[in-house]
C-alpha positions in Angstrom: 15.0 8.8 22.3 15.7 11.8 24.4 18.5 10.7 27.1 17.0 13.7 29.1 13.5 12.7 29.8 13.6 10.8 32.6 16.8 11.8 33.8 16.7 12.5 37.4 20.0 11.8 39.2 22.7 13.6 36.5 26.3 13.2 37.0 28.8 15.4 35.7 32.5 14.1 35.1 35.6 15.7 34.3 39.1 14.2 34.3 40.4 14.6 38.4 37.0 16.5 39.6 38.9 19.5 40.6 38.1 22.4 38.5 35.5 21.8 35.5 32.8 19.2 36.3 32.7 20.7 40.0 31.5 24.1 38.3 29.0 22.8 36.1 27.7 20.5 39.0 26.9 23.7 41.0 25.9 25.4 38.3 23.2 23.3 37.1 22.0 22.8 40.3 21.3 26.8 41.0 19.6 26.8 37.7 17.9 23.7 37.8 16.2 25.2 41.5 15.6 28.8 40.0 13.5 26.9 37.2 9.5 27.2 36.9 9.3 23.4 36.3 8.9 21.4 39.8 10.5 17.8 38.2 13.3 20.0 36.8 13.8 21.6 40.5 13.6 17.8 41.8 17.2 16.8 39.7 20.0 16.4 41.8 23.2 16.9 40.2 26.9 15.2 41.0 30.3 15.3 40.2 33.0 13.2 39.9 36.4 12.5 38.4 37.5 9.6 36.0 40.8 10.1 38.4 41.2 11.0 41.4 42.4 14.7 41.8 43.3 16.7 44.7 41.1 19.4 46.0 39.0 21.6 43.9 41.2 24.2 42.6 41.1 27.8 43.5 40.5 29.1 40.0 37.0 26.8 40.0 35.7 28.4 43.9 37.1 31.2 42.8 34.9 31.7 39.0 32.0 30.0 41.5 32.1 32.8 44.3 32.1 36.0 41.2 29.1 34.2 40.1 27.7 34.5 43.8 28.2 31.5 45.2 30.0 31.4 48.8 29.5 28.4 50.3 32.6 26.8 48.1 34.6 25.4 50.8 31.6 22.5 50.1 33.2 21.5 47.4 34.5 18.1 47.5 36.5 15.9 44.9 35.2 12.5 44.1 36.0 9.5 42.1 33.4 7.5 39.6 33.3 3.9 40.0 30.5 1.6 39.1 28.4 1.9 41.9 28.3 5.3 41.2 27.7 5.4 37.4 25.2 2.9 37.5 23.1 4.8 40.1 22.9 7.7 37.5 20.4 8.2 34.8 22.2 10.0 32.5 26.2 11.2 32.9 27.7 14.0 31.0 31.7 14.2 30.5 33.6 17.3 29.6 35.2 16.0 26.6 34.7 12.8 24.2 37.5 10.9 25.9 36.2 10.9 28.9 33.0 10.0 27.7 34.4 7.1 25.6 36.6 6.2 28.6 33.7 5.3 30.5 31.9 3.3 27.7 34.8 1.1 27.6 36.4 1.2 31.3 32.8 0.5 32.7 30.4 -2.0 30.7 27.9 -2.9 33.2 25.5 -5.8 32.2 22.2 -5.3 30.5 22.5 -1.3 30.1 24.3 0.0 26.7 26.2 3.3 28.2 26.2 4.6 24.7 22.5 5.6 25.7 23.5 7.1 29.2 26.7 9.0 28.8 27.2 12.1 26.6 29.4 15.3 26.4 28.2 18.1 28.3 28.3 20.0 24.3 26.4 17.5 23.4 23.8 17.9 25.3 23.6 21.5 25.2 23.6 21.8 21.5 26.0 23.5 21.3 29.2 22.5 18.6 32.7 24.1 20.5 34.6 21.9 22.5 35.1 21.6 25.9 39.0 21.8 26.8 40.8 20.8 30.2 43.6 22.7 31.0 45.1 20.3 32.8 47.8 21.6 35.5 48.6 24.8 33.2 48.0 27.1 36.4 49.2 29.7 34.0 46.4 29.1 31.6 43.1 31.5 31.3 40.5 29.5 32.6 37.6 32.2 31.9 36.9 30.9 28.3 36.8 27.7 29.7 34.1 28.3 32.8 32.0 30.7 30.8 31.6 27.7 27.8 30.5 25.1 30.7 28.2 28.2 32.2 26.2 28.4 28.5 25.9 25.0 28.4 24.1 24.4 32.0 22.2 27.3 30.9 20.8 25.6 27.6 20.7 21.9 29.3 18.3 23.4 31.9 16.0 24.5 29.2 16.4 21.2 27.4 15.2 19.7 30.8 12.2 21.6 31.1 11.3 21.0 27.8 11.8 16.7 28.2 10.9 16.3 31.6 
């Protein structure tokens, strides 16, 4: 089964929603509307923390506007709950915990979230690993950002491809 056939309504979690799954949600939305495919153009794309974080950090709308984007005072963190994972089609985490977090945190009745929720990796294909920095402000977050960036980039092919 390919978890992105039908999956219209994506969310995108990362640990406090304040620097990596805030980046890949506005990434994947830019290239899901520059895309040839009108039901790929259709996805709508959210993100969310397992925790709640602050705001989204400066080194995230700051990687976001040298890509282009200005509008990055937007940016808003959120927190999942299980209203909001069970309105979504498919989730993708940033790392395994996450993703196994919310397969054990979240059981909701009559839907296995093994079939829902995935890393971002894995759904790009691609086999490096995803790592949080955490609150290392000291840390270079380029690595990091330009990973997530070739991952939206092959997960909006993948779409096109399924949908």
């Amino acid at each position: 089964m390919n978890p992105l056939k039908n999956a219209m309504e994506i969310g995108i979690v990362c640990i406090d929603n304040t620097k990596l799954s805030p980046i890949a949600a506005v990434l994947l939305r830019s290239y899901a509307l520059q895309s040839s495919n009108p039901k790929v153009r259709d996805i709508q794309f959210y993100d969310a923390g397992y925790n709640r974080g602050g705001e989204v950090a400066d080194s995230a709308k700051g990687f976001l506007q040298q890509k282009g984007f200005g509008t990055t005072f937007m940016l808003e963190s959120r927190r999942i709950d299980k209203k909001w994972i069970k309105s979504k089609d498919l989730i993708l985490t940033m790392d395994k915990f996450i993703k196994r977090d919310i397969i054990y945190d979240y059981p909701i009745v009559h839907q296995d979230l093994k079939d829902k929720v995935f890393t971002l990796t894995e759904i790009a294909g691609i086999q490096e690993r995803i790592r949080d920095p955490g609150e290392n402000q000291e840390e270079d977050l380029e690595p990091v950002f330009s990973l997530i960036e070739n991952c939206c980039k092959k997960i909006i092919k993948k779409l096109e491809k399924a949908i």
